[in-house]
C-alpha positions in Angstrom: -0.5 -54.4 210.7 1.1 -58.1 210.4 3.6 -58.7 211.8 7.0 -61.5 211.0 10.1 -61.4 213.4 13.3 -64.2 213.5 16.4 -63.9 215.6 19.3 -65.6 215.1 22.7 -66.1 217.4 25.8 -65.8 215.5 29.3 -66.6 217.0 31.0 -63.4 215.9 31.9 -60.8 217.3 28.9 -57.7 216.9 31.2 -55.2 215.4 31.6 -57.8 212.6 28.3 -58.9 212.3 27.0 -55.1 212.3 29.1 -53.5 209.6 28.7 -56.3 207.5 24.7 -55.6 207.8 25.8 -51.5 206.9 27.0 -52.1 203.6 24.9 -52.9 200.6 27.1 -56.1 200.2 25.5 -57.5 202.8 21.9 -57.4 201.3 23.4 -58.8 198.4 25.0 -61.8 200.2 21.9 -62.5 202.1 19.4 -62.5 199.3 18.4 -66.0 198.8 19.5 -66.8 195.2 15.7 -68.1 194.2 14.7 -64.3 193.9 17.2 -63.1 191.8 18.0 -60.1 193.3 19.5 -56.8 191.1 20.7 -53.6 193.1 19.6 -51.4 190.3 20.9 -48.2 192.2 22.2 -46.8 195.5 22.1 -43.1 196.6 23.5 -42.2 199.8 21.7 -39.3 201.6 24.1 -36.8 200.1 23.1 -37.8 196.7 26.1 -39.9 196.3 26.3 -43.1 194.0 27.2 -46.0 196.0 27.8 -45.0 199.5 29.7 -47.3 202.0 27.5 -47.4 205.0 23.5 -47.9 204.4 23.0 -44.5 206.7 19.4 -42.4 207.1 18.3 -41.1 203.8 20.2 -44.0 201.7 17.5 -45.0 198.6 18.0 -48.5 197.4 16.6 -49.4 193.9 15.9 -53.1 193.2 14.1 -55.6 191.0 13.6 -58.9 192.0 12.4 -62.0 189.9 11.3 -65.2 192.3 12.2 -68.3 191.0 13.1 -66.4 187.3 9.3 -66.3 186.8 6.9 -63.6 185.6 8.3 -59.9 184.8 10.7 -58.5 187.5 9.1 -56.5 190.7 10.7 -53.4 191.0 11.1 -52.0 195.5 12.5 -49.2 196.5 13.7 -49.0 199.9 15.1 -46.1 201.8 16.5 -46.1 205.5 15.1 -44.6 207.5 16.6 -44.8 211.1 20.2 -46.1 212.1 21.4 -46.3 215.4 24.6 -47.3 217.1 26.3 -48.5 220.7 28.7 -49.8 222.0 27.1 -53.1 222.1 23.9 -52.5 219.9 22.8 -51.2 217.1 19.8 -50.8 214.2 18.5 -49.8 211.0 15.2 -49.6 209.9 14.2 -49.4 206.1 10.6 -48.4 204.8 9.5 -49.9 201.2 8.8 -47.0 199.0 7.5 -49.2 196.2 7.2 -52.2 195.5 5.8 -55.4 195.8 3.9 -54.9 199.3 1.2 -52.0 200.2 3.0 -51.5 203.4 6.9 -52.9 204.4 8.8 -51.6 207.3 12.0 -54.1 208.0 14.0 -53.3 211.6 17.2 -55.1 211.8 18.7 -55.0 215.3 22.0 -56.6 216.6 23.4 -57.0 220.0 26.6 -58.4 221.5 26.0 -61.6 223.7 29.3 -62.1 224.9 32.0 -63.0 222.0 28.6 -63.7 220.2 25.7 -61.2 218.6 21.7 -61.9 218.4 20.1 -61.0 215.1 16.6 -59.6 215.2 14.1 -58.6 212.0 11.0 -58.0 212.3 9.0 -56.7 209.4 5.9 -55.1 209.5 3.6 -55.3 206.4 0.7 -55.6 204.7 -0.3 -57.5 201.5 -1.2 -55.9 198.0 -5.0 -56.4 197.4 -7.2 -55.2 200.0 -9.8 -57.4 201.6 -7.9 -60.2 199.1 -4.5 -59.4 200.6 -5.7 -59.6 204.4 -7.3 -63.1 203.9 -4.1 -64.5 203.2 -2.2 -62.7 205.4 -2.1 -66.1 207.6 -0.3 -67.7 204.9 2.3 -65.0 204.2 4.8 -66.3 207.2 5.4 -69.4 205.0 7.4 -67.4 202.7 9.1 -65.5 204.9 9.9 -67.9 207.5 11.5 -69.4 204.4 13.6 -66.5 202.9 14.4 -64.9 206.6 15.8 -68.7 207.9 17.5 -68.7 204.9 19.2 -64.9 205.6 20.0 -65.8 208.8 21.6 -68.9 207.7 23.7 -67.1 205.5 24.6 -64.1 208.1 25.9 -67.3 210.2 28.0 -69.2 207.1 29.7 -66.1 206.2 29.9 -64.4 209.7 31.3 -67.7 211.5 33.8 -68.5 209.4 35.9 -65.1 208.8 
């Protein structure tokens, strides 16, 4: 399976920059605006509307629109592991449908000093069969676009509280 990673250094401290990543308000705030992201729905693994912390079992319904074109793509993502130190910590969400065949997104953060390193890496795999895999090589355009552009965003929002 294909895989895209990208890390990131941002001066603030981890404990910041990881609960800010736990909450659905961070997805929001890192969605690049171009793919007009709507969070349809969040249910917690208790079945709860709108739980604070993205935990294991968390569903997130979505639609997104790139660049307002074409009808909306709906995803559904649901966490699927979270873990948590003193000075590391993860979350991993599988796509449930959407948009890909296959999407399997690990966010990881650790402290480096007063600062904390950002990891993704998504593993994937194109819609369209033999179609999908021949342009696979071309997919790390896009997201070499929209994850720089996250990761700038985890860095103007994180840096300046």
């Amino acid at each position: 399976m294909p895989v895209f990673e990208r890390e990131t250094r941002v001066r603030a401290p981890f404990s910041e920059v990881w609960a800010f990543h736990s909450r659905i308000e961070g997805l929001e705030a890192l969605t690049p605006d171009w793919l007009h992201l709507t969070i349809e729905s969040v249910t917690g693994p208790d079945g709860d509307r709108d739980p604070e912390t993205l935990a294991p079992g968390t569903r997130i319904s979505m639609s997104l629109r790139p660049f307002g074109v074409g009808p909306k793509q709906r995803w559904t993502s649901v966490i699927t592991k979270r873990t948590e130190g003193e000075d590391s910590a993860m979350f991993e969400d599988i796509m449930q449908g959407g948009p890909f065949a296959r999407w399997k997104h690990t966010h990881s953060f650790r402290a480096d000093g007063a600062d904390t390193i950002v990891h993704d890496r998504v593993e994937y795999e194109l819609p369209g069969g033999k179609l999908g895999r021949a342009v696979t090589p071309f997919s790390a355009v896009g997201f070499e676009g929209m994850f720089r552009g996250r990761h700038r965003a985890t860095k103007r929002v994180l840096e300046q509280a």
